[in-house]
N, C-alpha and C positions, 0 to 999 in steps of 0.2 A: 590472348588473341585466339588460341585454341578453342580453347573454351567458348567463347564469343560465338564461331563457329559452326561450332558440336551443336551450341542450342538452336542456332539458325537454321542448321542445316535437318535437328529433329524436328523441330515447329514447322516447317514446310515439309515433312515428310508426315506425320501426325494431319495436316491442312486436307493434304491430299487425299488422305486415306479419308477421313469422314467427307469431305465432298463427295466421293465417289460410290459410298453410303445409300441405299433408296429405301427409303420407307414403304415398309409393308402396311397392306391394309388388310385389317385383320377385322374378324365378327368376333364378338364373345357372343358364347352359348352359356347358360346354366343349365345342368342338365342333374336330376335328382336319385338318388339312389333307395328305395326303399325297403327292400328284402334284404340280401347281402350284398356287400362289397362287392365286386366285379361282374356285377351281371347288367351293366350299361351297355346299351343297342346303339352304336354310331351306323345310320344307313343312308343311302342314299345313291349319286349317280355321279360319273365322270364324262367328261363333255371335252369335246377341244374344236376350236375355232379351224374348222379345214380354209384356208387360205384357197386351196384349188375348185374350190365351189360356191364363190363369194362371200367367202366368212360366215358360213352358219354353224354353229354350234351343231357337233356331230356325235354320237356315243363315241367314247376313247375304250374299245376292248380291250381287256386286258391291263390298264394302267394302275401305276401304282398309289394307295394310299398308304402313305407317312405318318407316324406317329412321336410326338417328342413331349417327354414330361418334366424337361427344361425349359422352361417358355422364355430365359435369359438367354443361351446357347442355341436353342432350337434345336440340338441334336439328338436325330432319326433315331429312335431306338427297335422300333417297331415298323415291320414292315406288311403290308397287306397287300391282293391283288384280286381286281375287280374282274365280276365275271365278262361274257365275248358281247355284249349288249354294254359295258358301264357302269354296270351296276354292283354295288357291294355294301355288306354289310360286317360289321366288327362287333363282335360280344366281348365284356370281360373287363371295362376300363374299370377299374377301381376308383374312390374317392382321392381327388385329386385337380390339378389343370394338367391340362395336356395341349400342344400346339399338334392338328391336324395341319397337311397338307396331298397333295396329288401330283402324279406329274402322268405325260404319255411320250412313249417313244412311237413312232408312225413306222412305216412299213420301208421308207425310206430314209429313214434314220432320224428324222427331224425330234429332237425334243419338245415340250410342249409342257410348263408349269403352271402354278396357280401361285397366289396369295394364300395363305393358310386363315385356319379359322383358330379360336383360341376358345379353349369348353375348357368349361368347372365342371366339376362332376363333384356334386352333393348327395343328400339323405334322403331322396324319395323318386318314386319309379317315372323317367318320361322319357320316353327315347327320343331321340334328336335324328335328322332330318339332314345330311348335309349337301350338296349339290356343289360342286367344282365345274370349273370351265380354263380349261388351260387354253394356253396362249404364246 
């Protein structure tokens, strides 16, 4: 009867946790490496939805971009930070995938994240382009 239980009481607990679960939407990028290994350009701009000025997407100064070469895990290994406009650029990813992400903290403490992107990074030169919009 114990047993009976145990697995009841895991199976509603296992239930709950993937419910509560949200899927990420994520872009794949290929993006090609052609010189050497680590000299891929991730660039592009950090935006966040200002709530106090009808929701327009605004520069996020200063926000962070994330970088994780676990695309199972997602875990940040890599950290970056965009310049007082939004804007930033990464040199150096190697062959590989990597899951991009952003996030902003506001001046009043609010956080402000994104969906991440997901790039391959292959054998020939093209820099990628990425644009975040937190929220």
């Amino acid at each position: 009867m114990k047993t009976i239980k145990y697995i009841v009481a895991t199976l509603t607990i296992g239930l709950f946790m993937f419910a509560s679960c949200k899927k990420e939407e994520t872009k794949t990028y290929d993006v090609n490496v052609k010189t050497t290994e680590g000299q891929v350009l991730v660039k592009g701009t950090v935006k966040y939805l200002d709530y106090g000025s009808s929701a327009t997407p605004v520069a996020a100064p200063f926000a962070t971009i994330k970088i994780s070469n676990n695309l199972t895990t997602k875990t940040f290994t890599e950290f970056w930070q965009a310049d007082s406009a939004g804007n930033f650029a990464v040199k150096g990813l190697a062959v590989g995938d990597y899951y991009i992400a952003a996030d902003y903290k506001d001046k009043w403490g609010y956080t402000y994240t994104t969906n991440g992107f997901t790039v391959n990074v292959k054998n020939t030169v093209n820099p990628i382009n990425l644009d975040f919009i937190c929220k």
